[in-house]
C-alpha positions in Angstrom: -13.4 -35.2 -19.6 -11.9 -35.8 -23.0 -15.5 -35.9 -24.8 -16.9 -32.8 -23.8 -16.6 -29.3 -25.2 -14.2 -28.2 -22.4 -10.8 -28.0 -20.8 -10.1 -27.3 -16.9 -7.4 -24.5 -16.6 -4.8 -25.8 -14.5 -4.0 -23.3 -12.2 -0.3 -23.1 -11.7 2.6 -22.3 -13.6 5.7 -24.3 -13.4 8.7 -21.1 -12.5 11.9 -22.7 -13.4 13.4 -26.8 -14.4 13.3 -27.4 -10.8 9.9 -27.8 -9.9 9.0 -24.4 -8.5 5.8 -23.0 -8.8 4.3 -19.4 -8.8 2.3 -20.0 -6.4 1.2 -16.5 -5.4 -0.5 -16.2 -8.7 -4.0 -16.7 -9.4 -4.1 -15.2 -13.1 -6.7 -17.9 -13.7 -10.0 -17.7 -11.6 -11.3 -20.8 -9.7 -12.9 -23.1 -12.0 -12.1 -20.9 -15.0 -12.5 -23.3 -18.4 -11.5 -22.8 -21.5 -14.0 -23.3 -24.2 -12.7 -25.1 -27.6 -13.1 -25.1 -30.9 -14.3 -28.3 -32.9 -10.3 -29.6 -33.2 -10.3 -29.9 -29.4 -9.0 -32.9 -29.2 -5.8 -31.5 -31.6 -6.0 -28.4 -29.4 -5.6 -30.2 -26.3 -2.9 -32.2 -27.8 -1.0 -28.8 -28.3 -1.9 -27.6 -24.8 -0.5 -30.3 -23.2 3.0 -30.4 -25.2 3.8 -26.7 -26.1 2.1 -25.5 -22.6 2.4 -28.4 -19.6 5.3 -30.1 -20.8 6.4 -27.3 -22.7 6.4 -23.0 -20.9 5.7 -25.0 -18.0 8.9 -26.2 -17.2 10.8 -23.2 -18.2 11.1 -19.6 -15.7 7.8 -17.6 -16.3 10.4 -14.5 -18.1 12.6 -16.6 -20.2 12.5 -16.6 -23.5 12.1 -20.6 -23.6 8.0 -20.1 -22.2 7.7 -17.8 -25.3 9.3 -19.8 -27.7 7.3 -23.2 -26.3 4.0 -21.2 -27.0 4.8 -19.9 -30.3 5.4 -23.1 -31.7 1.8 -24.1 -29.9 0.5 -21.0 -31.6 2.1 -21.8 -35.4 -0.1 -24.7 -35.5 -3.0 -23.4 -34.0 -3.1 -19.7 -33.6 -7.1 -19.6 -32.3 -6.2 -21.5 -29.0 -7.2 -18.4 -26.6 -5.3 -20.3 -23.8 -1.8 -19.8 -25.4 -2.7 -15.9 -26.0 -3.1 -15.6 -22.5 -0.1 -17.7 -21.3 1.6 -15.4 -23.7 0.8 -12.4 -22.3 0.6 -12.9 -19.0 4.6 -12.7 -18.2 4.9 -9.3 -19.8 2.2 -7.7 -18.0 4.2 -9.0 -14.5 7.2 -7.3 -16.3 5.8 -4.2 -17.1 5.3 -4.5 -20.6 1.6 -4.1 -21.0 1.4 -2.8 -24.5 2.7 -6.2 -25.9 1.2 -8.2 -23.1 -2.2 -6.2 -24.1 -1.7 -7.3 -28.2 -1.4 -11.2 -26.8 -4.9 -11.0 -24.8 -6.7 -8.9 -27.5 -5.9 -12.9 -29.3 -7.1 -14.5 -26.3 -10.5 -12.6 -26.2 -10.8 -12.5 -30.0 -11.0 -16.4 -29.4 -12.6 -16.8 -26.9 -14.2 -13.9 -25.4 -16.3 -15.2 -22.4 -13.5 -17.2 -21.3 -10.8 -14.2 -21.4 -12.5 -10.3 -21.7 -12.8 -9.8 -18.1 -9.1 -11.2 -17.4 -8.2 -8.2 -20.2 -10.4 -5.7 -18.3 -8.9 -6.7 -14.7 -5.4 -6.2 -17.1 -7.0 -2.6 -17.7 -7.4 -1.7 -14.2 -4.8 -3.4 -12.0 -1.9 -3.9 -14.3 -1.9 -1.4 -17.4 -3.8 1.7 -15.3 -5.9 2.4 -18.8 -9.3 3.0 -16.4 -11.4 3.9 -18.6 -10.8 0.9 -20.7 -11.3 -0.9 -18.1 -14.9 0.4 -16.9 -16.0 -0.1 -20.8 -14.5 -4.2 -20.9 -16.7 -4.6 -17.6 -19.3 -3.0 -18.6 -19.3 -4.8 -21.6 -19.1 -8.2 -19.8 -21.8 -7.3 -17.7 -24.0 -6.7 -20.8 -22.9 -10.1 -22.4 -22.8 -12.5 -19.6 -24.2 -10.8 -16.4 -23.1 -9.9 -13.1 -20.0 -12.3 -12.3 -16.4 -12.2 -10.9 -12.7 -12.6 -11.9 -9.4 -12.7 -9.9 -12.0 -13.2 -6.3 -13.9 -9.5 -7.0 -17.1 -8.6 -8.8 -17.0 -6.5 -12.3 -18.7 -3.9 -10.2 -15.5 -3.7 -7.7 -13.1 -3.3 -10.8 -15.4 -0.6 -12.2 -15.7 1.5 -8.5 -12.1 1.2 -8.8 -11.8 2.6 -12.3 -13.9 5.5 -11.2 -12.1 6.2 -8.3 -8.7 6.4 -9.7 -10.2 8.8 -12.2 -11.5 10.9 -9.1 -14.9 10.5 -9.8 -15.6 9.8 -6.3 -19.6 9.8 -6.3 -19.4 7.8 -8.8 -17.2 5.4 -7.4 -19.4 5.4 -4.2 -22.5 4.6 -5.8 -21.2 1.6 -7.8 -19.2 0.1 -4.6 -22.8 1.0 -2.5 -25.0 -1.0 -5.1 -22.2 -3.9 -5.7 -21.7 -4.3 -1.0 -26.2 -3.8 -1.1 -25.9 -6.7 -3.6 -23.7 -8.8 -2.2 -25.1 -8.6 1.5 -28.5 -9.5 0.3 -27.5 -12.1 -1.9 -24.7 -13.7 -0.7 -24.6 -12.6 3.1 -22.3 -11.0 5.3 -19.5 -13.9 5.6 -18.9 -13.3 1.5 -17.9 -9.2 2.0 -14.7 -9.0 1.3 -11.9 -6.9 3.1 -10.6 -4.5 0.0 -14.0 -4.5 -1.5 -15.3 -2.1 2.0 -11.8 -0.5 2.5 -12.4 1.1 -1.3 -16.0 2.0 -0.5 -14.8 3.5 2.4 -12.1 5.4 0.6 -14.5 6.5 -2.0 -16.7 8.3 0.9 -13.1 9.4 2.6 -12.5 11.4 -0.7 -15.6 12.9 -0.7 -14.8 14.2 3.0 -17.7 11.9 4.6 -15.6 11.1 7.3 -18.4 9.3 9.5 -19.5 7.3 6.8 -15.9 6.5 5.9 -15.1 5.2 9.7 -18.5 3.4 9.4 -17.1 1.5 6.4 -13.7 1.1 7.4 -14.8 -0.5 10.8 -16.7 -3.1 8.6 -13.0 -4.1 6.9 -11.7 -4.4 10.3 -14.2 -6.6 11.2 -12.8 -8.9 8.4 -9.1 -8.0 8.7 -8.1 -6.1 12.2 -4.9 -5.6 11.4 -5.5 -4.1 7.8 -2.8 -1.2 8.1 -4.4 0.7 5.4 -7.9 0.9 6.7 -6.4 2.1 10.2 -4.2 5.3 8.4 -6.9 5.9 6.5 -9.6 5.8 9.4 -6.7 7.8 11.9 -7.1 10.2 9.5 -11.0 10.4 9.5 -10.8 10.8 13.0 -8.1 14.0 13.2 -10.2 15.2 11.0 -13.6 15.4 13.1 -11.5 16.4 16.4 -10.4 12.9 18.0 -7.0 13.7 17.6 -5.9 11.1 20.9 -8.1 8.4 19.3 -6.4 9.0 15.6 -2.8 9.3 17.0 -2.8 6.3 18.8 -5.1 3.8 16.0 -1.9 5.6 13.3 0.9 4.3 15.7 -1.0 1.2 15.6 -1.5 1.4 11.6 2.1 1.7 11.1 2.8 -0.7 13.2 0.9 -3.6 10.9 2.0 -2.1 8.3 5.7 -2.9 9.2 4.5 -6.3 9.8 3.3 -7.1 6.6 -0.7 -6.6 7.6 -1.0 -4.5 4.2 -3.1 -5.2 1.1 -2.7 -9.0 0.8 -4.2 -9.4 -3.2 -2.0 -12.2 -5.1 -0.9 -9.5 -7.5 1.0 -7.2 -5.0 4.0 -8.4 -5.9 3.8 -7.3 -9.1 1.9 -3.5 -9.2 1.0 -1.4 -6.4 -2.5 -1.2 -5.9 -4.7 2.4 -5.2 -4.2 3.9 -2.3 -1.3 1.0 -0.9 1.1 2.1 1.6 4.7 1.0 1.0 6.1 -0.1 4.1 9.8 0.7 3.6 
């Protein structure tokens, strides 16, 4: 691999001297590479020391994986990787301002690889939605209907639009993305959270038969998806099936209790819309 233009991400991060990795991370999407500049052989050079033998063996927080990458950084700043390796501890630690100054670097560098990591940032991690809906839309523009962190640009942007309370608007873009995705991909590739949001986004809007319709889909996928069963309970008090809705809520706490909640990589770091905290 060493004489072409690109380097495979690896996808874990070493989480302390002993060996333990984060593995309930996926910052880096599948298959994700990492374009280079013509020094790529010097810039792989300072990947692997300041990066794999370097952050990696230190605890994701501690000041050693910063200091590693700044000396990676000081003698090549434009590696986009580092950037991102940078910021991605102080966006788990709440500290998106100075997390979002690190990947501004990493896109700056190397925009394809990194501006729709920054807009999933937007959305999921700093809350700045409409940010986010104009860094998707913006990928869209540049490089076309794709997918980071195992969702489409379109989810992030229904998403966006629903935590703004723009609820048509939300509905639209999740009804176009799940049309999409049927036709193109097929039914095994829907995915759980992308229908329970669609349905949510009709739920708002007080379509409660289109919201069940929806939310029966994501149990289809995921049966014991507490969320979808509150949320659907509550669809059904609300049309008159009060027996029906009290006994699917006894069941949706009941999963919920049991860990059968929103199972994204990320949950242990930020809540995501419309979670229920079991506790």
């Amino acid at each position: 691999m060493s004489d072409i233009k690109i380097l495979t991400i690896l996808l874990f991060a070493t989480m302390s001297s002993c060996g333990q990795s984060d593995t309930s991370d996926k910052d880096l999407a599948k298959n994700k590479v990492i374009a280079l500049s013509p020094q790529k052989e010097k810039q792989k050079e300072i990947i692997n020391e300041h990066l794999k033998n370097g952050a990696w063996k230190h605890e994701l927080f501690s000041r050693e994986w910063q200091e590693e990458i700044d000396k990676g950084l000081a003698k090549d700043s434009t590696i986009a990787y580092l950037w991102q390796q940078k910021a991605m501890p102080m966006f788990k630690q709440g500290k998106y301002e100075v997390g979002v100054d690190f990947i501004d670097k990493a896109v700056k560098y190397d925009r394809q690889g990194w501006q729709d990591y920054r807009a999933f940032i937007k959305c999921i991690f700093a809350k700045t939605y409409r940010d986010a809906i104009t860094d998707f839309k913006d990928c869209k523009k540049r490089f076309g209907y794709s997918y980071v962190m195992d969702h489409s640009y379109d989810f992030y942007i229904g998403l966006s639009y629903l935590q703004l309370n723009e609820f048509e608007k939300a509905e639209q873009i999740f009804k176009q993305d799940y049309e999409y995705q049927l036709k193109d991909k097929g039914k095994d590739w829907l995915h759980h959270l992308d229908l329970f949001y669609y349905g949510i986004s009709k739920y708002e809007q007080k379509v409660y038969l289109g919201a069940i319709e929806i939310f029966d889909k994501a149990l289809e996928i995921y049966p014991n998806f507490s969320e979808v069963q509150i949320f659907k309970s509550d669809c059904l008090r609300r049309i008159g099936k009060t027996t029906e809705a009290h006994e699917l809520q006894k069941l949706g706490e009941i999963n919920g209790r049991n860990g059968n909640t929103i199972n994204e990589d990320n949950v242990i770091y930020e809540k995501y819309p419309y979670q229920i905290r079991w506790y």
